[in-house]
PALUMLUM-512217 format. One record per atom (N, C-alpha, C, O): residue number from 1; atom name; z negated, y negated, x. Coordinates in Angstrom, 3 decimals. Layout:
<rs>
+-----+----+----------+----------+----------+
:   i : at :       c3 :       c2 :       c1 :
+-----+----+----------+----------+----------+
: NUM : CA :        Z :        Y :        X :
...
+-----+----+----------+----------+----------+
</rs>
This chain:
<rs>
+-----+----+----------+----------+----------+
:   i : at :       c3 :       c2 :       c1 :
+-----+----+----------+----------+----------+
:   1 :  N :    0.000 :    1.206 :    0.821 :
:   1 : CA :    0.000 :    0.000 :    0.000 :
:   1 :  C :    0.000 :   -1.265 :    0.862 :
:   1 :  O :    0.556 :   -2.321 :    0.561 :
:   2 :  N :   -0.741 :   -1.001 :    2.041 :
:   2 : CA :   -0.967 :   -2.144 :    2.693 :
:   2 :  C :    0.704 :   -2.627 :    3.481 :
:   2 :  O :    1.024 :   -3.770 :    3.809 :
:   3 :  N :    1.401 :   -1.583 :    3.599 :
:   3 : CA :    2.854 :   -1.997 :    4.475 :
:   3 :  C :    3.521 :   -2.196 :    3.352 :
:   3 :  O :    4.454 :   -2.986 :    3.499 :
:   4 :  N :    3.361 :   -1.677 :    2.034 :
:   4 : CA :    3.728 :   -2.289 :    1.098 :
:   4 :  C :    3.865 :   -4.377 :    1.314 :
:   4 :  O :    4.708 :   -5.166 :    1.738 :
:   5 :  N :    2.668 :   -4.442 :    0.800 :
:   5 : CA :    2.169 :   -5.699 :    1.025 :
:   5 :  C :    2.786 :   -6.704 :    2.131 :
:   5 :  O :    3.360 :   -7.762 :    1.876 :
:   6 :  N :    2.554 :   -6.168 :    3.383 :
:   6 : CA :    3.021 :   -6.308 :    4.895 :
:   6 :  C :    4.816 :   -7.132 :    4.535 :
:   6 :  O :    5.238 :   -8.262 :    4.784 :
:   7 :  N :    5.548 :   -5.773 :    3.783 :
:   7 : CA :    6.931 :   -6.500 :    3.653 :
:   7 :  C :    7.437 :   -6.964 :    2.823 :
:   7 :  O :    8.633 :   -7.258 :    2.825 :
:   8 :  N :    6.625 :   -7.154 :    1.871 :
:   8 : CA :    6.993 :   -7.908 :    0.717 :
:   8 :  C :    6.569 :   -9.689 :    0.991 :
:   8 :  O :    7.152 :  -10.686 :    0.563 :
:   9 :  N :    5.496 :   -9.596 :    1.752 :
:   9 : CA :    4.879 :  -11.187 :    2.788 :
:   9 :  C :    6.019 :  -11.480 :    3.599 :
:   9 :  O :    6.370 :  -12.656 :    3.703 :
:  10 :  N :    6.717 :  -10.468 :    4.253 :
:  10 : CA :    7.564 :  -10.249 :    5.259 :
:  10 :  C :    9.297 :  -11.005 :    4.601 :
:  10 :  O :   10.096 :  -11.729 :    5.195 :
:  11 :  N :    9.330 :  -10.558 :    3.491 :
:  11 : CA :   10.645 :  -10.420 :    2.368 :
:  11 :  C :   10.213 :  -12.818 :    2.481 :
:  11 :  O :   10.646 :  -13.729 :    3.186 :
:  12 :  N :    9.152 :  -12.713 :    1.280 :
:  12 : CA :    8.400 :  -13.779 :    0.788 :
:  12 :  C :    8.655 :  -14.838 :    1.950 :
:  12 :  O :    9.675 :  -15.475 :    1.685 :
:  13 :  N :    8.137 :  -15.198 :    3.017 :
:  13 : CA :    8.449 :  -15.842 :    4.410 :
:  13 :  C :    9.570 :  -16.375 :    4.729 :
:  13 :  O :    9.888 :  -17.564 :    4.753 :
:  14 :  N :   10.414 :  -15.045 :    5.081 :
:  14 : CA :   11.616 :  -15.582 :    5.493 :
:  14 :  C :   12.907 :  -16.425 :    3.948 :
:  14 :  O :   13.774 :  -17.274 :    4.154 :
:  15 :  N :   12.571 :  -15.820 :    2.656 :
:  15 : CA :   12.746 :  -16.654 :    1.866 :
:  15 :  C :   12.170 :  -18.004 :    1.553 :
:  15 :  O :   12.584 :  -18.815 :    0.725 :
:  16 :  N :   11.416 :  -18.074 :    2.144 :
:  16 : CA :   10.682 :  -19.727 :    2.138 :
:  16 :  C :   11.373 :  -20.823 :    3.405 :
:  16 :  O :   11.892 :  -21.939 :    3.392 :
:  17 :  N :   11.083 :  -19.921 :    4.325 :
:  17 : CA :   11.598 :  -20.500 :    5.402 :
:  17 :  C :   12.767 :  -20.943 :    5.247 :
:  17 :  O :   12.990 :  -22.050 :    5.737 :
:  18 :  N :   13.972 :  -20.180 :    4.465 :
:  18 : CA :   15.806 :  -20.400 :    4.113 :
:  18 :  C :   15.420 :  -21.816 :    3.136 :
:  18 :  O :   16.021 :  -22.810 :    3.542 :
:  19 :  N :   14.589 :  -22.050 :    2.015 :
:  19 : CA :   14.636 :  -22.757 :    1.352 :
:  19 :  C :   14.300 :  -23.869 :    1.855 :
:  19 :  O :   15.130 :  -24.773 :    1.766 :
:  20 :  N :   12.536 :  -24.252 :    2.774 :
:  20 : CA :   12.312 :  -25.258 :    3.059 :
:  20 :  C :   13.563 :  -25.982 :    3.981 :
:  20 :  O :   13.720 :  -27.194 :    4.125 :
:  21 :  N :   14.313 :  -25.014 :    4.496 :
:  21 : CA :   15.349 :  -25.621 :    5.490 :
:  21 :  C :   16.837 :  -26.376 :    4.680 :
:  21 :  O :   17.145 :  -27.562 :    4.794 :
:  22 :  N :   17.461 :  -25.527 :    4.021 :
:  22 : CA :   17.818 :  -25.727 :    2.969 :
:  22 :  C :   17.824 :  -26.939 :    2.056 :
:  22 :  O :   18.782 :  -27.700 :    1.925 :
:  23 :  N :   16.542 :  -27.048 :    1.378 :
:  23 : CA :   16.265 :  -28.141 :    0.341 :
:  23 :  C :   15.365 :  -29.699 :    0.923 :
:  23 :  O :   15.158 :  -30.800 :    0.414 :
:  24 :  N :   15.101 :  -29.203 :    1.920 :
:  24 : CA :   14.070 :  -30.351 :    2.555 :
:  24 :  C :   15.302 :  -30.575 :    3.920 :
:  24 :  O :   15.954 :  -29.773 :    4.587 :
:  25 :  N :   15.189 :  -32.260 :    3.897 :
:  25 : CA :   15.994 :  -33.040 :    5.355 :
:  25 :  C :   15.326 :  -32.312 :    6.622 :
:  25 :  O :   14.595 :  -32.932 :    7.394 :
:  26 :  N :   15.604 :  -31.068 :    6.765 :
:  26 : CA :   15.383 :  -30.803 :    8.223 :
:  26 :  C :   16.383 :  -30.246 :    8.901 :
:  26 :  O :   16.845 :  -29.106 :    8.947 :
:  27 :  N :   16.696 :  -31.503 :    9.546 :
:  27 : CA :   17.323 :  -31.612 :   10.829 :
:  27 :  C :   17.399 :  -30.422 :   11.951 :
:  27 :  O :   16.417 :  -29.697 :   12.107 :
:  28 :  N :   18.293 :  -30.282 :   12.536 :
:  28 : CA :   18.549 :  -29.384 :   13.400 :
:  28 :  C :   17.070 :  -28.209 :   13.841 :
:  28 :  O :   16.636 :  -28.017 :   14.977 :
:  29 :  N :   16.489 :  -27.501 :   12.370 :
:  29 : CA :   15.762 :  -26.635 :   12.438 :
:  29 :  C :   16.870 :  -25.401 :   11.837 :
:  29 :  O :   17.933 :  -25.461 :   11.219 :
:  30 :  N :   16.022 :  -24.271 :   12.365 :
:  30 : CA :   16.845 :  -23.688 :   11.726 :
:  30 :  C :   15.431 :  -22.508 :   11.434 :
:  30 :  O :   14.324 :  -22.520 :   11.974 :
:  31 :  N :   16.094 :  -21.350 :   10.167 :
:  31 : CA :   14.643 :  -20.796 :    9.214 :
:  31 :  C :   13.993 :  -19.931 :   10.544 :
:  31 :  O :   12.769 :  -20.026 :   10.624 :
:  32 :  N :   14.675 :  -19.077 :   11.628 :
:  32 : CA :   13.866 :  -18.755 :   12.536 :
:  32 :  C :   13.069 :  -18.784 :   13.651 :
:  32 :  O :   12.446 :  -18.004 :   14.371 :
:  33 :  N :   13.325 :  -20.055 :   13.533 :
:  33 : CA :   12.062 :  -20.689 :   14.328 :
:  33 :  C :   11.273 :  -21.332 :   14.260 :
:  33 :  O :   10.610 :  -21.900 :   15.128 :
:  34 :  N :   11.211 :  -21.337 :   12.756 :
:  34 : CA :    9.589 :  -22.065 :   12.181 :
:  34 :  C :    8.919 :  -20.995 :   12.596 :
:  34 :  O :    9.550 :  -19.949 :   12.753 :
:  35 :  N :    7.503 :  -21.037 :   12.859 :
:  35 : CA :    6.583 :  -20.124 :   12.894 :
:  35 :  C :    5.738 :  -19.925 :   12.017 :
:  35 :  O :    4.993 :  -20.850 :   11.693 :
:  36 :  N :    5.649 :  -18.793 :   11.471 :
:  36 : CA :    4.745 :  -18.237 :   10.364 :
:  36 :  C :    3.614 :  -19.590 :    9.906 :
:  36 :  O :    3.682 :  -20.381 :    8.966 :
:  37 :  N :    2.143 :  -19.381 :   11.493 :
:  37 : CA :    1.242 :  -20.006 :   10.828 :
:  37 :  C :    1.658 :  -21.720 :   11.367 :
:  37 :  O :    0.713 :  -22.507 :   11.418 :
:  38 :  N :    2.727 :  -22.110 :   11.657 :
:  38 : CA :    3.063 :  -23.170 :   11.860 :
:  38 :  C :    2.775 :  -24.417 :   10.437 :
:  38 :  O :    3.254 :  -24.406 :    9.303 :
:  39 :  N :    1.736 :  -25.481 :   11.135 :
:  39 : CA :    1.499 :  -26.543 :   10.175 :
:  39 :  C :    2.652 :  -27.227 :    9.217 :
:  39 :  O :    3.497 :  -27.774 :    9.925 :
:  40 :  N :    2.791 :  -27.291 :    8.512 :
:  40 : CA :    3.981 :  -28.038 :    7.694 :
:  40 :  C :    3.710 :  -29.286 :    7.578 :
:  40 :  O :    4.727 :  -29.888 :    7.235 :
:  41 :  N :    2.595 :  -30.135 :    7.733 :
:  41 : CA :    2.875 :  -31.212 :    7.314 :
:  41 :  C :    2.283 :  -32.112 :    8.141 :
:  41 :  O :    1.099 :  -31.776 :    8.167 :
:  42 :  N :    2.513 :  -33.541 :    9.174 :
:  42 : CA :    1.949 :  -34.416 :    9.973 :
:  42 :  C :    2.802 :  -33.691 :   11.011 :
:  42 :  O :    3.987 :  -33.422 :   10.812 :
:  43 :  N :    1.970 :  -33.313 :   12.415 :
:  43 : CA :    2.062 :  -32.951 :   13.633 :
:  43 :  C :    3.011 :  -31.827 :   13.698 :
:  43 :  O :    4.005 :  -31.781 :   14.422 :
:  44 :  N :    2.563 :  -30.819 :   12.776 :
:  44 : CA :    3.530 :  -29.570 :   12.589 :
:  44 :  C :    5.084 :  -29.852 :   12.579 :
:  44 :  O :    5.767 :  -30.409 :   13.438 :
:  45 :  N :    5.558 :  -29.140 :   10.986 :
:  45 : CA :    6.842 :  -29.581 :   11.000 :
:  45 :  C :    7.579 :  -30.927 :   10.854 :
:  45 :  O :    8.782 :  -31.175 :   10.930 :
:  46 :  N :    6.239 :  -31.939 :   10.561 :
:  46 : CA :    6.680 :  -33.084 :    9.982 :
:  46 :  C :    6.840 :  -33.019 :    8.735 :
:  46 :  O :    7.744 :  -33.783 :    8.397 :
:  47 :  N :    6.225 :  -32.263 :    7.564 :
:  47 : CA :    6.886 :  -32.676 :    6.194 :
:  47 :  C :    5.945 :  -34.090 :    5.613 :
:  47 :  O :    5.141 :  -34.544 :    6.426 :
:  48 :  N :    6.021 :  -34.655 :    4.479 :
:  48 : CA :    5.641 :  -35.297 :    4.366 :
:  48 :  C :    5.478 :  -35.785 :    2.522 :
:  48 :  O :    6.239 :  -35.186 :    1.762 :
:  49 :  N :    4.889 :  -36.423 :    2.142 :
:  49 : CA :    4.425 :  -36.036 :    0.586 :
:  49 :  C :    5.911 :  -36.155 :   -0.207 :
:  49 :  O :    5.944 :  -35.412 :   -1.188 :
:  50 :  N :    6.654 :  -36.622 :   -0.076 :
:  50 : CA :    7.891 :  -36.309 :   -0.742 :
:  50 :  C :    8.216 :  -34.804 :   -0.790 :
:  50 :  O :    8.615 :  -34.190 :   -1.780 :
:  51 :  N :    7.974 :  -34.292 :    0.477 :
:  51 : CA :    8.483 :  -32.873 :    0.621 :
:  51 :  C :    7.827 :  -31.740 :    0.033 :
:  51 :  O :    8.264 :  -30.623 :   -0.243 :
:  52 :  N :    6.445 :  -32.363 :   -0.131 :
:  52 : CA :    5.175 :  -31.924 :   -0.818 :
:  52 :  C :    6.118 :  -31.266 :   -2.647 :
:  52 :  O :    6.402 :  -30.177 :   -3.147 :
:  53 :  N :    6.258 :  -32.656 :   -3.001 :
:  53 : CA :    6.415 :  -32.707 :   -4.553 :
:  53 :  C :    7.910 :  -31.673 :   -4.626 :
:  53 :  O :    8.105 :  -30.906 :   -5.569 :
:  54 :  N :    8.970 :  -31.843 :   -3.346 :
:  54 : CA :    9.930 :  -30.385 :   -3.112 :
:  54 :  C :    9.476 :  -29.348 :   -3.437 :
:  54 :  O :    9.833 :  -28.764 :   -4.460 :
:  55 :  N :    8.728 :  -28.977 :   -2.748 :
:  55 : CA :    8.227 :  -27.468 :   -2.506 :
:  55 :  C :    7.369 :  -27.271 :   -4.090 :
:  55 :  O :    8.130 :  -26.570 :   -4.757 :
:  56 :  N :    6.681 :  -27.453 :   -4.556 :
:  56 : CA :    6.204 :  -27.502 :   -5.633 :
:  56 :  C :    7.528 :  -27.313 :   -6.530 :
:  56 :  O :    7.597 :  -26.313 :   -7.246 :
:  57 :  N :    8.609 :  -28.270 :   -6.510 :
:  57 : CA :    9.336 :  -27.441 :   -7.457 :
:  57 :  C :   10.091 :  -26.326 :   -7.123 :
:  57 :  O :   10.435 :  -25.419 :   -7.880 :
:  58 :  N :   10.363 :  -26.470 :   -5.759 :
:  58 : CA :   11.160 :  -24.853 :   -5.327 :
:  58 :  C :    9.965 :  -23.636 :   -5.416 :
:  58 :  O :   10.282 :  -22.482 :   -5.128 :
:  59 :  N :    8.691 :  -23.940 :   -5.798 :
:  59 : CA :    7.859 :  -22.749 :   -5.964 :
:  59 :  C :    7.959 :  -22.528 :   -7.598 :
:  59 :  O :    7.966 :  -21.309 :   -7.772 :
:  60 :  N :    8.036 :  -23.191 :   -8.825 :
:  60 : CA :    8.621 :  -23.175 :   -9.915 :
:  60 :  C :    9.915 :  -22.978 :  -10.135 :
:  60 :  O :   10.095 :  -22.265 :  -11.122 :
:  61 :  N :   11.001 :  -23.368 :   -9.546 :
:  61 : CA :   12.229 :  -22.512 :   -9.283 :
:  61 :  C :   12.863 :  -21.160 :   -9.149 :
:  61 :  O :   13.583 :  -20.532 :   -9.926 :
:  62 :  N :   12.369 :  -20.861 :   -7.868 :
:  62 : CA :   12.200 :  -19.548 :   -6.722 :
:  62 :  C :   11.321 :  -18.340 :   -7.597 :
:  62 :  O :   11.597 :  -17.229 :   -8.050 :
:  63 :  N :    9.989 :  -19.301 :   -7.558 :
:  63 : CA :    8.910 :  -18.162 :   -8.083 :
:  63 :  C :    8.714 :  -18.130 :   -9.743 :
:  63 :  O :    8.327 :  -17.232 :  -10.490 :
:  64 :  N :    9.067 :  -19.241 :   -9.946 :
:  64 : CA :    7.979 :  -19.113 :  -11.664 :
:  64 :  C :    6.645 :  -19.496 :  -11.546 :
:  64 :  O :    5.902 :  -19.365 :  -12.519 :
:  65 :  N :    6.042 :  -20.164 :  -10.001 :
:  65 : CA :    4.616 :  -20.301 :   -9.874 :
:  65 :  C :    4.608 :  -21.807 :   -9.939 :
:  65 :  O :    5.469 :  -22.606 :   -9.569 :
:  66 :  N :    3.131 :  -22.056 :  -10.637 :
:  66 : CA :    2.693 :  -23.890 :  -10.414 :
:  66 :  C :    1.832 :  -23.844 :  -10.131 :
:  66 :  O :    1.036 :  -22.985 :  -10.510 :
:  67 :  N :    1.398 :  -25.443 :   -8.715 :
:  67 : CA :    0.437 :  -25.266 :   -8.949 :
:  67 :  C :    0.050 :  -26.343 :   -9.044 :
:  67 :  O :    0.560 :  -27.331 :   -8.516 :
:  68 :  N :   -1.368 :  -26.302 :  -10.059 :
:  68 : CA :   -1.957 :  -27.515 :  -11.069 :
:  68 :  C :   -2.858 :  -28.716 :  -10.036 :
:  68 :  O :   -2.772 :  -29.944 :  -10.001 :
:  69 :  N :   -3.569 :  -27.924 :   -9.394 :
:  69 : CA :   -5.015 :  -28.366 :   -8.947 :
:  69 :  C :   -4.212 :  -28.864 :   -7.438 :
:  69 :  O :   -4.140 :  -27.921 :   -6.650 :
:  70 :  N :   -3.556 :  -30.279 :   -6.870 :
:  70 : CA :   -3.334 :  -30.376 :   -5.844 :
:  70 :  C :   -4.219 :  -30.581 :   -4.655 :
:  70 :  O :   -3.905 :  -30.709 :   -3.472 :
:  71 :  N :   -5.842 :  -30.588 :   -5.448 :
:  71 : CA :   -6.875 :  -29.971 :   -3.996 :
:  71 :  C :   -6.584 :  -29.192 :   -3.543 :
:  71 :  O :   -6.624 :  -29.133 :   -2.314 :
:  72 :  N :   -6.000 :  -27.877 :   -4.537 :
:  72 : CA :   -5.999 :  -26.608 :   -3.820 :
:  72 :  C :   -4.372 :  -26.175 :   -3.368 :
:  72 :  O :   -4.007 :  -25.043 :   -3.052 :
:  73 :  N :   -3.372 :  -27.631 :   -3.448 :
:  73 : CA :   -2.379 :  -27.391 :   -3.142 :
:  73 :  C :   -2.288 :  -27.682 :   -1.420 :
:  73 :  O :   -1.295 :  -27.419 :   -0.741 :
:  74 :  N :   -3.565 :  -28.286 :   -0.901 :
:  74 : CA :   -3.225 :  -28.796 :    0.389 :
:  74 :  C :   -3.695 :  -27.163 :    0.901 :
:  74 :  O :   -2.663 :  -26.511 :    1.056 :
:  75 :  N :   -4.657 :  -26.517 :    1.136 :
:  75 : CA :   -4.713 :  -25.229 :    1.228 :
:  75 :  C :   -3.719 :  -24.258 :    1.318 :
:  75 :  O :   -3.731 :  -23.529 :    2.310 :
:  76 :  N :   -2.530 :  -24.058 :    0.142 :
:  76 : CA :   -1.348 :  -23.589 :    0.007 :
:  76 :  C :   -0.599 :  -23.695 :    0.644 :
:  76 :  O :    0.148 :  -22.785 :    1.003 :
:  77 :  N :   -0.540 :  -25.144 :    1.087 :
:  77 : CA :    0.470 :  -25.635 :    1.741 :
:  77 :  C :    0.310 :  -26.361 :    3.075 :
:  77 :  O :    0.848 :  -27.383 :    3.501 :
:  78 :  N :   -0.377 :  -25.726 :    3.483 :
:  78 : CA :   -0.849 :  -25.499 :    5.060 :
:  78 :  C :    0.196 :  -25.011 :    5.961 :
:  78 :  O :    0.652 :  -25.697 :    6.876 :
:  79 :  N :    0.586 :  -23.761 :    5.677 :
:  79 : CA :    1.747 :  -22.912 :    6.151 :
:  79 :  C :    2.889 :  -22.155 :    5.307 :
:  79 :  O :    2.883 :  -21.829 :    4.120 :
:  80 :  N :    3.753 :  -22.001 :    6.178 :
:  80 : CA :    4.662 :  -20.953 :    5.587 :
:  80 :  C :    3.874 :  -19.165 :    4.997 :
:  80 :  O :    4.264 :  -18.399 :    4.116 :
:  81 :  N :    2.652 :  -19.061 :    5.981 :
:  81 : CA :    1.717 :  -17.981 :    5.406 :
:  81 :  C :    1.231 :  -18.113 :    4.457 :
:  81 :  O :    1.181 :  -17.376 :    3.472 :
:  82 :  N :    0.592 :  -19.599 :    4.762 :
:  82 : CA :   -0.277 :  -19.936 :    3.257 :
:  82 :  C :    0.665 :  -19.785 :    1.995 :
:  82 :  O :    0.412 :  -19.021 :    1.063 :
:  83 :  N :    1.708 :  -20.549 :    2.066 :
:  83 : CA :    2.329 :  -20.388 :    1.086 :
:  83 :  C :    3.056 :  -18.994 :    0.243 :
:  83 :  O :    3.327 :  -18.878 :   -0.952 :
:  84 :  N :    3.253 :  -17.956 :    1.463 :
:  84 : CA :    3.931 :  -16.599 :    0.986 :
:  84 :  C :    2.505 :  -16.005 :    1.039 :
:  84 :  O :    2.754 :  -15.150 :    1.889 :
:  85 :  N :    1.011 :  -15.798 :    0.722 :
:  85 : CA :    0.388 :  -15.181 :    0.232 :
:  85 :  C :   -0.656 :  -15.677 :   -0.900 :
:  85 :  O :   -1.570 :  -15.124 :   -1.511 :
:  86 :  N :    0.003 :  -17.206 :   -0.895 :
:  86 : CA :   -0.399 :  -17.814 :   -2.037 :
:  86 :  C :    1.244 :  -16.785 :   -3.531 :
:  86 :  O :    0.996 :  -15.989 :   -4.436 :
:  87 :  N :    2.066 :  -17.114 :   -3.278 :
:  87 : CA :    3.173 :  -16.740 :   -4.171 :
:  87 :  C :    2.675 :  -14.977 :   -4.258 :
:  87 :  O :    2.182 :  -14.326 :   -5.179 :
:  88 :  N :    2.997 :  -14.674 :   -3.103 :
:  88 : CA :    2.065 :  -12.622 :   -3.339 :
:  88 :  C :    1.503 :  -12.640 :   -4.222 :
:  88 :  O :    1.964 :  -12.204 :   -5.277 :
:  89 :  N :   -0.075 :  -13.313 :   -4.086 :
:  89 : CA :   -0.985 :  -13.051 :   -4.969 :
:  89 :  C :   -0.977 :  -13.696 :   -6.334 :
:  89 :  O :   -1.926 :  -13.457 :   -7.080 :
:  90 :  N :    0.024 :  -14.510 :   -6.747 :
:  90 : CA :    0.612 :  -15.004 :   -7.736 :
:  90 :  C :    1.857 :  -14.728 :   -9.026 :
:  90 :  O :    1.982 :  -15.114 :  -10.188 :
:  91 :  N :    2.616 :  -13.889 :   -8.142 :
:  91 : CA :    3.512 :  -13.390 :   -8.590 :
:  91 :  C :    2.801 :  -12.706 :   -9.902 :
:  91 :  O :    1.593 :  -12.472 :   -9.932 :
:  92 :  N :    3.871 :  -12.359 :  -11.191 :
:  92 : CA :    3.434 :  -11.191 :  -11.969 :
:  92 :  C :    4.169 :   -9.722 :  -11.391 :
:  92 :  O :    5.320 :   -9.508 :  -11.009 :
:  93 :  N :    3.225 :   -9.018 :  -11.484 :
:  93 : CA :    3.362 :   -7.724 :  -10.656 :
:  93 :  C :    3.945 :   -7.282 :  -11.878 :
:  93 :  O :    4.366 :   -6.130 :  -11.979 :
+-----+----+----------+----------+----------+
</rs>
């Protein structure tokens, strides 16, 4: 169950990674070389609250997921991890 899990995070990731690159102005990045627990926002990748209110809808898009409480969106959206085991544990199974 657990390698279950493992590649479906694995699947989840690199689909995030295609999108943030994709839908957000980033410049000569490309999806494999973001790094997993790499910061997304300030120092990290540079995103910035515009890109914020992006991703929020490409997670309603993509996933079917919202999320309400944007205390607990800075948490989420920490990383490309945070974000693919925030959507995991979100998804309807």
């Amino acid at each position: 169950m657990a390698e279950n899990k493992e590649e479906q995070l694995k699947a989840i990731r690199k689909k995030l990674k295609e999108l943030l690159v994709s839908h957000l102005s980033l410049e000569d990045v490309v999806p494999e070389k973001i790094k997993d627990d790499e910061i997304l926002f300030g120092e990290g990748l540079g995103l910035d609250s515009l890109d914020a209110v992006e991703i929020v809808v490409l997670l309603q898009r993509n996933f079917g997921l919202e999320v309400k409480d944007m205390s607990q969106g800075r948490k989420i959206f920490y990383s490309v991890d945070t974000l693919a085991n925030y959507i995991y544990d979100n998804q309807k199974k």
